[in-house]
C-alpha positions, -999 to 999 in steps of 0.1 A, spaced: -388 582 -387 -393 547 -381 -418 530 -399 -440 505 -374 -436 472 -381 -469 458 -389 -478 427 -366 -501 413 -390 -479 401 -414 -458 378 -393 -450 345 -401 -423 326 -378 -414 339 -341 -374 341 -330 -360 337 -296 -331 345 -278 -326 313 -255 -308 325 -223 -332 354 -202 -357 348 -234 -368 315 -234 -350 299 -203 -341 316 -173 -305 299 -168 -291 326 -150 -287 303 -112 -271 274 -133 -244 305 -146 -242 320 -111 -234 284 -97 -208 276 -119 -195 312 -109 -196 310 -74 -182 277 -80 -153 291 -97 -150 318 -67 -146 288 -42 -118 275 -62 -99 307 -55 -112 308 -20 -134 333 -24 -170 338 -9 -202 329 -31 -222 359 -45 -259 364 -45 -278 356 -73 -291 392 -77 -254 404 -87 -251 377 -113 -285 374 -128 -285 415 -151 -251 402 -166 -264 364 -177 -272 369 -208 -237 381 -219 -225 345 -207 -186 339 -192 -181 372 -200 -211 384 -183 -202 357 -150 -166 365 -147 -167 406 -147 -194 402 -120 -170 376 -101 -136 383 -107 -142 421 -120 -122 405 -150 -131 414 -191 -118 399 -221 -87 423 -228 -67 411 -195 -44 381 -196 -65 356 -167 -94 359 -188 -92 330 -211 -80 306 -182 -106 324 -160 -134 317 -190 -122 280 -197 -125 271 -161 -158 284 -155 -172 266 -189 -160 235 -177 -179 239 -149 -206 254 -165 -211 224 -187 -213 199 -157 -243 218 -145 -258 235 -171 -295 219 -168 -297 216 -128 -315 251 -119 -325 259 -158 -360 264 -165 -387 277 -194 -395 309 -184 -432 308 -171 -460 310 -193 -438 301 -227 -449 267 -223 -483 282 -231 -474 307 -256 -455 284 -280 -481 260 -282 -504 287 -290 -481 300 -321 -482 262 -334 -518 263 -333 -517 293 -355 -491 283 -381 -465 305 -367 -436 286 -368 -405 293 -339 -370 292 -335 -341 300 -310 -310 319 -321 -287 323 -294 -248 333 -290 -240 305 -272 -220 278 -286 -235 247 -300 -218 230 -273 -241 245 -245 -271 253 -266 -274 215 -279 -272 202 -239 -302 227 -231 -319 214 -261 -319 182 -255 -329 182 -218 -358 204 -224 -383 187 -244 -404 216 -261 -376 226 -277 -378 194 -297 -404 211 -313 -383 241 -324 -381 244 -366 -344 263 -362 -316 263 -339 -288 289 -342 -258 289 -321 -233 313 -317 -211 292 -338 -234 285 -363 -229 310 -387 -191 329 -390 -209 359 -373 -229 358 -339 -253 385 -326 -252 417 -336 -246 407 -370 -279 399 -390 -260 359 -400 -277 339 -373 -313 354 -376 -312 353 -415 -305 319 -413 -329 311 -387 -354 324 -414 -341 300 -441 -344 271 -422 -384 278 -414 -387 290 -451 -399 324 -443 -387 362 -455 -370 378 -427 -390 408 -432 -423 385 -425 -401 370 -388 -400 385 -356 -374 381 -331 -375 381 -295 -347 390 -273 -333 406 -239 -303 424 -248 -294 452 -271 -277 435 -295 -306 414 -299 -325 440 -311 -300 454 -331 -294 420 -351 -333 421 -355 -333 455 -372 -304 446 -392 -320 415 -404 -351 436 -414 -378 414 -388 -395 431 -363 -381 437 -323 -394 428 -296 -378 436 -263 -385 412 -236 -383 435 -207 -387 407 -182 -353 392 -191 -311 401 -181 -315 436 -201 -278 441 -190 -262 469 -162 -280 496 -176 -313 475 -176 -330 501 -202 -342 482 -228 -369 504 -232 -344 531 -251 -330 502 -275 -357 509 -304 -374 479 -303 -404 475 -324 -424 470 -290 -416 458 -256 -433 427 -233 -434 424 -198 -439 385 -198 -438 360 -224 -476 362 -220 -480 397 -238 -464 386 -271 -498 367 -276 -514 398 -271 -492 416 -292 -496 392 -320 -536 394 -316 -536 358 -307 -557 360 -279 
């Protein structure tokens, strides 16, 4: 069995960036739909788009071209839609409500945070720059970062290094599987944030998370910080 992670001992706080920290699912399904136009076909709702943003062009293009990375049109398919993901990649992106609260309250108790995220540095330095509490971030890991992205424990256990804590004293907060499963493998403590993409299946509740949060709110609570 499992052995509880205990809450007390943590140290430094990891996010995931997209459907964890920011919601930047519209700015994805724009650049999408955009990409749908240029083949003349109809724009998508947002709701189709928005489970599958956290896996990125990936995610976007099996939603809008029913495409995945195995077939031949992906890679012109993906290369199109970063372009045009790039170009608007801050216009509908924004800090999840309430985290503008919470990470000022894990700076008032000497937690210190960081993002680790699979995108590339190329996308995650953009957001970074245009939102200014992330200026306040001790670590930023991109998908490129290390040699291995997310599952693989690389990106969190540098993440750690770079805010001088143990992994096993880190938590990390994500909103897809394989968030949870780099946590584990990097020895930290999981937390699920169920308010995020979660993916098609949506049930992050069965990923074996050390706990689970409903808003970025209840991370507080779970920490005993309020």
């Amino acid at each position: 069995m499992k052995q509880a992670f205990d809450w007390g001992r943590t140290r430094a706080v990891l996010f995931d960036l997209d459907g964890t920290l920011v919601d930047s699912a519209p700015d994805l399904a724009h650049a999408a739909n955009q990409l749908r136009a240029a083949h003349g076909l109809e724009a998508l709702p947002l709701q189709d788009f928005r489970p599958m943003a956290g896996a990125g062009a990936r995610g976007m293009l099996s939603i809008a071209f029913g495409v995945q990375p195995d077939e031949e049109r992906f890679v012109p398919l993906r290369d199109a839609f970063l372009d045009l993901y790039e170009a608007c990649i801050h216009d509908r992106t924004r800090v999840f409500d309430h985290m503008e609260t919470v990470l000022p309250v894990l700076e008032r108790n000497g937690l210190p945070w960081g993002i680790v995220t699979n995108k590339a540095q190329r996308f995650t330095s953009l957001i970074a720059q245009r939102t200014p509490l992330f200026a306040r971030a001790g670590a930023i890991i991109s998908g490129d970062t290390t040699p291995h992205a997310k599952p693989h424990p690389a990106p969190l256990l540098a993440a750690a290094s770079q805010l001088g804590v143990a992994a096993q004293d880190c938590i990390y907060v994500g909103d897809d599987l394989r968030d949870v499963q780099a946590g584990r493998a990097a020895g930290m403590g999981t937390v699920a944030a169920l308010y995020g993409y979660l993916g098609k299946d949506g049930e992050a509740t069965a990923w074996g998370a050390d706990a689970c949060i409903e808003s970025p709110a209840d991370l507080l609570k779970l920490l005993r910080l309020v």
